[in-house]
Backbone bond lengths (Angstrom), bond angles and torsions (degrees), N, CA, C in turn:
res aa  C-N    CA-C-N  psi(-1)  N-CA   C-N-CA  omega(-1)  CA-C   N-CA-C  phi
1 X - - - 1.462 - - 1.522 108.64 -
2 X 1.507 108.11 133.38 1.525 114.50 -178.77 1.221 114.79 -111.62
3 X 1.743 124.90 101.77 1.556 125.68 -164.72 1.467 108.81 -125.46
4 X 1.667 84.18 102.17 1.499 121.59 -179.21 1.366 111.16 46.44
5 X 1.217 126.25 47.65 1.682 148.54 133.00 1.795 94.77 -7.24
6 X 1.333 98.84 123.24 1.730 107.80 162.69 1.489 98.15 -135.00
7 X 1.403 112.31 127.57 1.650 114.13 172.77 1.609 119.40 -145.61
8 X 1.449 98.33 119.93 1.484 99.10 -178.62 1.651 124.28 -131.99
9 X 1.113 115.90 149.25 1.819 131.55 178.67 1.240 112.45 -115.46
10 X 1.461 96.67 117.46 1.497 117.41 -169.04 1.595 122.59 39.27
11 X 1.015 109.02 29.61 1.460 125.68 162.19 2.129 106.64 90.79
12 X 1.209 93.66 35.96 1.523 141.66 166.04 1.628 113.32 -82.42
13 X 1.160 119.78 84.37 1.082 116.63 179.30 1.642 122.30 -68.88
14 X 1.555 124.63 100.01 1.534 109.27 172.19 1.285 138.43 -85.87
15 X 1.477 96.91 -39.98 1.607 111.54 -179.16 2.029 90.96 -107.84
16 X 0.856 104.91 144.03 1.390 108.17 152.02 2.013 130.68 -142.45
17 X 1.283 101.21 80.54 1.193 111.47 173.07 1.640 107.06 83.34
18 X 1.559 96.10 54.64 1.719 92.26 179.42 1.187 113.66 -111.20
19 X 1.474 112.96 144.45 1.618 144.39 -179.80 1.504 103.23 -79.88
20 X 1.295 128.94 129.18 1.239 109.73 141.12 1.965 111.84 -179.71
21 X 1.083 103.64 147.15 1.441 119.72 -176.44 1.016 144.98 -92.11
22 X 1.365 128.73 100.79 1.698 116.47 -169.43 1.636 95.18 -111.37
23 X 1.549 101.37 124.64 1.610 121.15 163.81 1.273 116.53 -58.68
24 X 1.549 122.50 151.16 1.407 119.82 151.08 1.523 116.33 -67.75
25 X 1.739 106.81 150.31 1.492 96.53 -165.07 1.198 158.05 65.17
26 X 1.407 94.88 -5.82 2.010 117.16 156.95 1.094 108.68 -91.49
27 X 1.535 116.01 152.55 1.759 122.85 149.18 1.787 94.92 -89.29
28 X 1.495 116.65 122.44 1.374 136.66 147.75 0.940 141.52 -83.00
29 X 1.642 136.13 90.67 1.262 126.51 -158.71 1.614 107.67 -94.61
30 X 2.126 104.49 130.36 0.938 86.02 159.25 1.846 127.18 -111.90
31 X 0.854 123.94 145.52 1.715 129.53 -160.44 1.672 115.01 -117.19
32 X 1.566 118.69 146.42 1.264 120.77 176.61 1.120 114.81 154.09
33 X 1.525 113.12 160.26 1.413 111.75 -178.10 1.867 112.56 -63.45
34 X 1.364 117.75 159.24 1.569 118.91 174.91 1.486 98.82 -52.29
35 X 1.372 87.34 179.06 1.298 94.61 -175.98 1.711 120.60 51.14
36 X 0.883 121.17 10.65 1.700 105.87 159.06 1.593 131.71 -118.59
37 X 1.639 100.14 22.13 1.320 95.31 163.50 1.654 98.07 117.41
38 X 0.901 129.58 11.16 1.675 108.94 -179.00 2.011 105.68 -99.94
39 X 1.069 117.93 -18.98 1.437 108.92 171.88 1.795 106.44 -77.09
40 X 1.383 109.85 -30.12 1.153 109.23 -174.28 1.660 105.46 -79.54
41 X 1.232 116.84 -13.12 1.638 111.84 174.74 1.358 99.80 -97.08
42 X 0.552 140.90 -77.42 1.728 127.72 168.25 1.513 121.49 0.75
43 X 1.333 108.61 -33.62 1.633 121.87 -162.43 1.667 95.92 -111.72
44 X 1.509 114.11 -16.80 1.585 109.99 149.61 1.240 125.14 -65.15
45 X 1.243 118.70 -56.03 1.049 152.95 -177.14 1.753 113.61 -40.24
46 X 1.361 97.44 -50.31 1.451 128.18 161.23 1.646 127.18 -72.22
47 X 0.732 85.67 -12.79 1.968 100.21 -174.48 1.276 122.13 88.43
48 X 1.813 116.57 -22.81 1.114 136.02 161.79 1.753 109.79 4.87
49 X 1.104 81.80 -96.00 1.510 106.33 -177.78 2.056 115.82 -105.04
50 X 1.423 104.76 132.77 1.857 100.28 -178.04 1.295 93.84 -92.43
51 X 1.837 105.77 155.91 1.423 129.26 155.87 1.590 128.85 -51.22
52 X 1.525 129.53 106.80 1.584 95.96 175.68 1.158 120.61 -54.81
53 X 1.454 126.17 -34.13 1.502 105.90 -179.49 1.715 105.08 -132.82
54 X 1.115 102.34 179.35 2.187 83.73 -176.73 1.469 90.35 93.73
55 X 1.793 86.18 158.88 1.704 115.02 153.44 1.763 99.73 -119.35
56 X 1.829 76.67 155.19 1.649 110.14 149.17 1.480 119.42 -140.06
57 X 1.761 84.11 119.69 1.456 97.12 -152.08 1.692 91.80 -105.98
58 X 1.347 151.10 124.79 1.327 159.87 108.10 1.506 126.46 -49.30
59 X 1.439 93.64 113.34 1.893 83.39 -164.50 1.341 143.71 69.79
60 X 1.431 108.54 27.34 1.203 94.62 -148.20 2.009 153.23 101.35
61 X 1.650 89.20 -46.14 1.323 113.49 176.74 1.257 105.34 -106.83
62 X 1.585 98.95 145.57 1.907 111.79 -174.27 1.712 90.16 -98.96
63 X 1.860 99.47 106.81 1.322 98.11 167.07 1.421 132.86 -47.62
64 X 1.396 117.26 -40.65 1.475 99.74 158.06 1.393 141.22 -6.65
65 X 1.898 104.39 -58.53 1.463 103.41 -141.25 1.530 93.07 -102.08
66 X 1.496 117.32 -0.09 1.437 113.53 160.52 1.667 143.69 -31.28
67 X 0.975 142.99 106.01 1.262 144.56 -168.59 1.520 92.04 -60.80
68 X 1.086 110.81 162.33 1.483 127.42 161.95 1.430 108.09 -31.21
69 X 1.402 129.40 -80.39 1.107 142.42 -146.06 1.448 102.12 -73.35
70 X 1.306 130.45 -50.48 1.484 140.85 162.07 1.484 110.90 -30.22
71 X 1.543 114.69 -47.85 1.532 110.22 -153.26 1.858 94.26 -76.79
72 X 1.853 88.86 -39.89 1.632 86.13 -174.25 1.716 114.31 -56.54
73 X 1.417 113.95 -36.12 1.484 104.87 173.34 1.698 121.79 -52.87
74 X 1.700 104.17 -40.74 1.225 115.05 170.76 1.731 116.19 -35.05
75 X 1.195 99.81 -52.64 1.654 107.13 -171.27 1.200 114.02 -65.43
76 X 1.527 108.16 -28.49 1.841 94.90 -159.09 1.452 85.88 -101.84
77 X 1.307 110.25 36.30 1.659 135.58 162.16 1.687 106.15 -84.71
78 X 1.175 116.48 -48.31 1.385 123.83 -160.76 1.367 113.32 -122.73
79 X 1.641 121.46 134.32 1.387 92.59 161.40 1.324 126.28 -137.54
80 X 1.411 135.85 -174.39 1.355 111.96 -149.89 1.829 110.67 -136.12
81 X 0.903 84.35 162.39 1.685 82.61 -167.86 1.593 100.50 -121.33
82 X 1.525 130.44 100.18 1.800 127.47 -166.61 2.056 86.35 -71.31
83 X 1.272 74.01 -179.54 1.523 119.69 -172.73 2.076 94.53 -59.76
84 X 1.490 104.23 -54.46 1.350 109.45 -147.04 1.794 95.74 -104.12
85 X 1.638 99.04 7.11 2.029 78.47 -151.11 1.135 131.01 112.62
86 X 1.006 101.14 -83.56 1.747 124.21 171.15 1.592 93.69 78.23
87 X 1.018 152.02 -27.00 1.620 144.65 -147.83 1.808 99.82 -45.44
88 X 1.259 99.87 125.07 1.759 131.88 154.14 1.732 84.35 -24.02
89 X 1.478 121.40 135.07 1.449 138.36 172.55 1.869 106.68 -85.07
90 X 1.191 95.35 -34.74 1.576 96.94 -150.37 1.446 100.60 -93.82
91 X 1.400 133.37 -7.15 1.298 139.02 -178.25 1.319 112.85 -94.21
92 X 1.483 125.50 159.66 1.704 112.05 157.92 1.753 108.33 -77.10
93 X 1.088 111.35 -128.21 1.428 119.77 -143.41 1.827 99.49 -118.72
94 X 1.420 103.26 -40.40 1.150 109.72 172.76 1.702 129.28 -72.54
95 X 1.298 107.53 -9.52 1.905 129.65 -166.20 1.914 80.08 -111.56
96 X 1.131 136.08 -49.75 1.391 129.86 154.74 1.346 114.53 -34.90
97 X 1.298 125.45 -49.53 1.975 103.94 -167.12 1.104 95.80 -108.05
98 X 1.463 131.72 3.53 1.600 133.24 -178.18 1.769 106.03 -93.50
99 X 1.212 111.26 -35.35 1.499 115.18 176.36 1.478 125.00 -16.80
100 X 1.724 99.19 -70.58 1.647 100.03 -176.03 1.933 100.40 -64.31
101 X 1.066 129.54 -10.65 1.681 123.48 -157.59 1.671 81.40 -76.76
102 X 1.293 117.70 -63.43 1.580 156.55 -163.66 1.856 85.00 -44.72
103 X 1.036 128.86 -62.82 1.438 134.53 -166.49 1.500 111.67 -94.17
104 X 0.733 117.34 -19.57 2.060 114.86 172.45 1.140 133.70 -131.18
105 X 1.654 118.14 -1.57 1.305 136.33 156.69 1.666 126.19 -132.55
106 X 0.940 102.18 147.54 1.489 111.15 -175.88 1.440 122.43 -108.71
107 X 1.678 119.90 81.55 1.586 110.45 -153.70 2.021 66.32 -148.48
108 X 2.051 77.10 153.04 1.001 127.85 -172.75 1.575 101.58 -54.24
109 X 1.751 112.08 133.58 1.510 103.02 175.91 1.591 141.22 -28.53
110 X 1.729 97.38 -49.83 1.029 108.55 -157.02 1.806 105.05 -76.45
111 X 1.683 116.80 -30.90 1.172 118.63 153.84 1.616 127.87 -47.29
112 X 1.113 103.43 -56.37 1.707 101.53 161.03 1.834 119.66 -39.97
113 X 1.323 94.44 -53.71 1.498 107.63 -171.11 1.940 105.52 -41.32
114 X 1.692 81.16 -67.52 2.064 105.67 175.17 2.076 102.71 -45.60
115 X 1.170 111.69 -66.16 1.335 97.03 -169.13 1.552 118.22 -57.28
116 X 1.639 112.19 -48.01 1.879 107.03 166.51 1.425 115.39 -39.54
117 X 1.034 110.59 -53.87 1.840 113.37 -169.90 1.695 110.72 -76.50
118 X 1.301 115.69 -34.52 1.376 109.29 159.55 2.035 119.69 -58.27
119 X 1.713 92.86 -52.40 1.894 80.47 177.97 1.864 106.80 -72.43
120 X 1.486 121.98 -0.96 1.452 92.14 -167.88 1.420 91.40 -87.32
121 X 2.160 134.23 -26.26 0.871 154.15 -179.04 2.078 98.54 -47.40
122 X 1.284 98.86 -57.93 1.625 91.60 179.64 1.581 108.98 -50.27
123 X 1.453 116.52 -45.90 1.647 106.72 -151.73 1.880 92.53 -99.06
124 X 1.231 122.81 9.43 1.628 129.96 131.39 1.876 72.32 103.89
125 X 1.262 141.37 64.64 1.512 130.27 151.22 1.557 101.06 -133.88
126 X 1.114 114.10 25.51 1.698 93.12 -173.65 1.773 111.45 -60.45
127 X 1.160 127.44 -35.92 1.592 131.29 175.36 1.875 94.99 -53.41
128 X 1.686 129.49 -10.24 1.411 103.43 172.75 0.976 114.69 -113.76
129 X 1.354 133.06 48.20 1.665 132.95 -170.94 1.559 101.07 -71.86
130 X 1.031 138.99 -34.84 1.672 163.41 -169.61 1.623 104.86 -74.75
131 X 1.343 119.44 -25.68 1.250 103.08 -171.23 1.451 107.00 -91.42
132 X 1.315 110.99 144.65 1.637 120.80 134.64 1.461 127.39 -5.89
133 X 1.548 132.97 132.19 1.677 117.20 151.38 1.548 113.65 -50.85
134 X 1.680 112.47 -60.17 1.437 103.08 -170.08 1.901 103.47 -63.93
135 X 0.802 105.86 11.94 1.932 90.01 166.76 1.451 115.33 -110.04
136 X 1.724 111.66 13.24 1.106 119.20 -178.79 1.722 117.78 -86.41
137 X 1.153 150.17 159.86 1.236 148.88 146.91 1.358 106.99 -80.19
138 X 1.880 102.25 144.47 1.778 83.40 179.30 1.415 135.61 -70.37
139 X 1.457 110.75 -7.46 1.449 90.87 171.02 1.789 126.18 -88.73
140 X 1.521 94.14 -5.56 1.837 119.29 178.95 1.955 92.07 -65.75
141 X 1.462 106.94 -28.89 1.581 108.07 -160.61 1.570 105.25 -88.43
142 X 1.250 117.27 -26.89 1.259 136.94 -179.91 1.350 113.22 -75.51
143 X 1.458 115.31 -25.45 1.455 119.70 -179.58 1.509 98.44 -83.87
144 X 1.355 103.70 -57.81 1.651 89.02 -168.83 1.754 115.26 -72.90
145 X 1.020 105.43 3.40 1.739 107.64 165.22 1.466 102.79 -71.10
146 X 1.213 113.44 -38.32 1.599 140.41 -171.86 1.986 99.16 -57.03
147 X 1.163 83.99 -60.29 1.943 99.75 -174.67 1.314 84.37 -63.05
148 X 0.808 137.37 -95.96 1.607 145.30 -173.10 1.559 108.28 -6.63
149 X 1.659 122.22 -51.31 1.059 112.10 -151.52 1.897 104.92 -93.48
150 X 1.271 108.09 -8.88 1.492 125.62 153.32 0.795 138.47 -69.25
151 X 1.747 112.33 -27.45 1.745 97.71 -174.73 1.230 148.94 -60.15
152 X 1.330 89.72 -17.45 1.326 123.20 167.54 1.278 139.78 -52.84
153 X 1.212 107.10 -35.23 1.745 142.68 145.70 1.979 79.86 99.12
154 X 1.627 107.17 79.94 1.958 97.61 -169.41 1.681 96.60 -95.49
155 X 1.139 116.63 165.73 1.386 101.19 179.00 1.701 99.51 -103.44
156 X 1.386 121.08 -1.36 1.590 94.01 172.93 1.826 81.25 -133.20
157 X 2.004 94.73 158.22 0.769 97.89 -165.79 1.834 112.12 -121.95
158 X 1.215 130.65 111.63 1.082 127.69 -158.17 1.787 135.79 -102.32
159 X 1.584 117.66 71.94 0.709 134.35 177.97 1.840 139.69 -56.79
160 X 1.304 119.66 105.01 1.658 120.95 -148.48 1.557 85.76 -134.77
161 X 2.284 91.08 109.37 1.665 101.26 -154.92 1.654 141.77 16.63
162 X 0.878 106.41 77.07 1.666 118.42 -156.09 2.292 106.96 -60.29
163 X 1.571 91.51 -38.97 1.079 106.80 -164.87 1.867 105.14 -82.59
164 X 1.487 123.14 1.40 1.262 120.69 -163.27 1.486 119.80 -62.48
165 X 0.650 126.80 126.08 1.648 122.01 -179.43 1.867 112.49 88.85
166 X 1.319 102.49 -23.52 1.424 84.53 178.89 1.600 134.33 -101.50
167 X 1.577 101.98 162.84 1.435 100.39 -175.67 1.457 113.72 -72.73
168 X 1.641 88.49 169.99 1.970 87.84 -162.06 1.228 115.00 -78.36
169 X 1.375 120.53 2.86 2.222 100.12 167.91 1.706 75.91 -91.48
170 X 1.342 129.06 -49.24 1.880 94.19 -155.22 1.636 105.34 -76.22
171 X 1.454 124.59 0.42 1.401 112.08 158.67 1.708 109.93 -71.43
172 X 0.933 108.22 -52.43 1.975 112.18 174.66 1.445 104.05 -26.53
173 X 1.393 108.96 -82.02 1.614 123.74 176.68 1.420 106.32 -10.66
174 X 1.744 106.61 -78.44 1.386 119.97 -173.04 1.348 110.26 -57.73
175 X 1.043 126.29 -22.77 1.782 111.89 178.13 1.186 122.88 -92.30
176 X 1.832 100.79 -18.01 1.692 98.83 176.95 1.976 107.19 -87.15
177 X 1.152 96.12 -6.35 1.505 107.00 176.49 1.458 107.99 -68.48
178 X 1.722 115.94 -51.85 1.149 124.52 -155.97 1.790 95.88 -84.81
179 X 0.880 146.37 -6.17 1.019 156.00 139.38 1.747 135.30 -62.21
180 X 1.056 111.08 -40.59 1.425 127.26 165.04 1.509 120.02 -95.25
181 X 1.492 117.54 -23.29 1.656 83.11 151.53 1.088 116.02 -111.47
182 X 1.321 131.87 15.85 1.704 136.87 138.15 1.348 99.72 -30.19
183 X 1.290 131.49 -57.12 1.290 122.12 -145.82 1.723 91.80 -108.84
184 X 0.964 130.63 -49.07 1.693 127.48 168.56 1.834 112.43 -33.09
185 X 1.443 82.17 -39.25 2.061 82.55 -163.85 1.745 97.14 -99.93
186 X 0.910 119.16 -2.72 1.749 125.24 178.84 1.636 91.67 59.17
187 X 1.576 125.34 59.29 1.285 119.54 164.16 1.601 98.61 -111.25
188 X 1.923 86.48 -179.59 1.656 104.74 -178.41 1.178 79.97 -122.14
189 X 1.593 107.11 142.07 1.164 135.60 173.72 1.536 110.21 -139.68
190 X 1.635 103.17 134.59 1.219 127.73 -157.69 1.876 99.24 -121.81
191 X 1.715 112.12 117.25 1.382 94.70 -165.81 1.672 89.73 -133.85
192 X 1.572 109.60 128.88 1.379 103.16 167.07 1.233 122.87 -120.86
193 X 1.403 115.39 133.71 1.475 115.42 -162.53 1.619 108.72 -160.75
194 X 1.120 106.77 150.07 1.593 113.27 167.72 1.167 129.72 -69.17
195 X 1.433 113.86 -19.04 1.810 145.54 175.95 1.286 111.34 -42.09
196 X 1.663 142.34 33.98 1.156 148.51 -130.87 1.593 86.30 -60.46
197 X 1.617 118.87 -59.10 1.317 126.30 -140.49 1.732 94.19 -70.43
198 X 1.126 113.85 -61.42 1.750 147.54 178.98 1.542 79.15 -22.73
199 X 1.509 117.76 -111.82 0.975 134.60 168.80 1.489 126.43 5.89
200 X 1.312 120.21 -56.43 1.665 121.03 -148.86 1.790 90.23 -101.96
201 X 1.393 114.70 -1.09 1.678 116.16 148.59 0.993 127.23 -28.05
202 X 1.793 100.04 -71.42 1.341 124.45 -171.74 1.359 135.75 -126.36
203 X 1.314 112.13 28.13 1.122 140.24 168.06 1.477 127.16 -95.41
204 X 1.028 118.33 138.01 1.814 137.75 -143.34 1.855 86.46 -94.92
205 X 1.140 105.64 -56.57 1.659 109.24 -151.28 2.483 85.65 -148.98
206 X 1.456 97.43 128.87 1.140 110.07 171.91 1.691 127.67 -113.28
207 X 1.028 125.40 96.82 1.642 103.03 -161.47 1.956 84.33 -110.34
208 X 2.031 91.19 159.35 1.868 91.57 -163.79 1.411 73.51 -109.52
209 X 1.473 138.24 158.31 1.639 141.88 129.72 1.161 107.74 -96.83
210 X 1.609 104.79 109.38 1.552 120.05 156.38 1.485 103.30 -133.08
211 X 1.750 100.35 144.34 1.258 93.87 171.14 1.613 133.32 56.37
């Protein structure tokens, strides 16, 4: 929950005094032209960056007042799906959804093995754990960003334009994904995108930032 958030760069006003609510267990879309603030709420949202004035409250707790160590637990709370992908070049597919396991938990191979192939099994590639990124198509690349951003089992789920660049059956895919394991994994998922039409499908609650 964002209560009355004011945020500004170099005396750049972005946010100014915004309200707003994300439920447990909805996908929430947020929507709008660039430039009005939704990468920069995201990065509140995240701890990234604090509010000058306002809370952002997660759970309860005003991320702000988090110590270091708290916020980092916070995160490996959530996970996130970029704009582009992002997937590691030099790995296959399986060192891709194994990454965060590899860096914040310490479990036995064969557990690693079971949880990658179970999240690549949700976003329907488990037969490509073996491949390459560049042997991916972009929406094949988007999924396993997708696996990736689950494995974790996060309870919110953080989507930054999900649908960009892709064509419209592998945008379909991705939205009926982002919707169905919303509701499989009992997460909140937070999706921002320009995708007015895409989007307002399968979306619970839509808020626009303009102005």
């Amino acid at each position: 929950e964002l209560r009355g958030v004011h945020y500004a760069v170099d005396d750049k006003v972005v946010l100014d005094g915004l309200d707003l609510g994300i439920r447990r267990g909805e996908v929430t879309a947020i929507m709008g032209p660039s430039g009005t603030g939704k990468t920069t709420l995201l990065r509140l949202i995240t701890g990234q960056i604090q509010a000058d004035a306002g809370q952002v409250v997660v759970d309860g707790v005003d991320v702000a007042k988090l110590k270091r160590r708290d916020l980092y637990a916070l995160r490996r709370r959530m996970g996130m799906l970029f704009q582009n992908g992002a997937l590691l070049t030099d790995v296959d597919v399986f060192e891709n959804v194994a990454f965060p396991l590899r860096e914040h938990a310490r479990l036995p191979e064969p557990l690693v093995r079971t949880l990658v192939l179970t999240k690549l099994h949700a976003v329907g590639l488990r037969g490509a754990s073996h491949l390459m990124p560049r042997q991916l198509s972009g929406g094949m690349a988007r999924r396993v960003a997708l696996a990736r951003a689950i494995v974790m089992d996060p309870d919110i789920l953080i989507y930054d334009e999900p649908f960009a660049g892709l064509d419209p059956i592998s945008m379909g895919v991705v939205m009926r994904l982002i919707r169905s394991l919303n509701d499989a994994l009992g997460i909140s998922s937070i999706v921002v995108t320009h995708d007015v039409q895409e989007i307002s499908q399968i979306a619970d609650v839509s808020y626009i930032l303009s102005e």
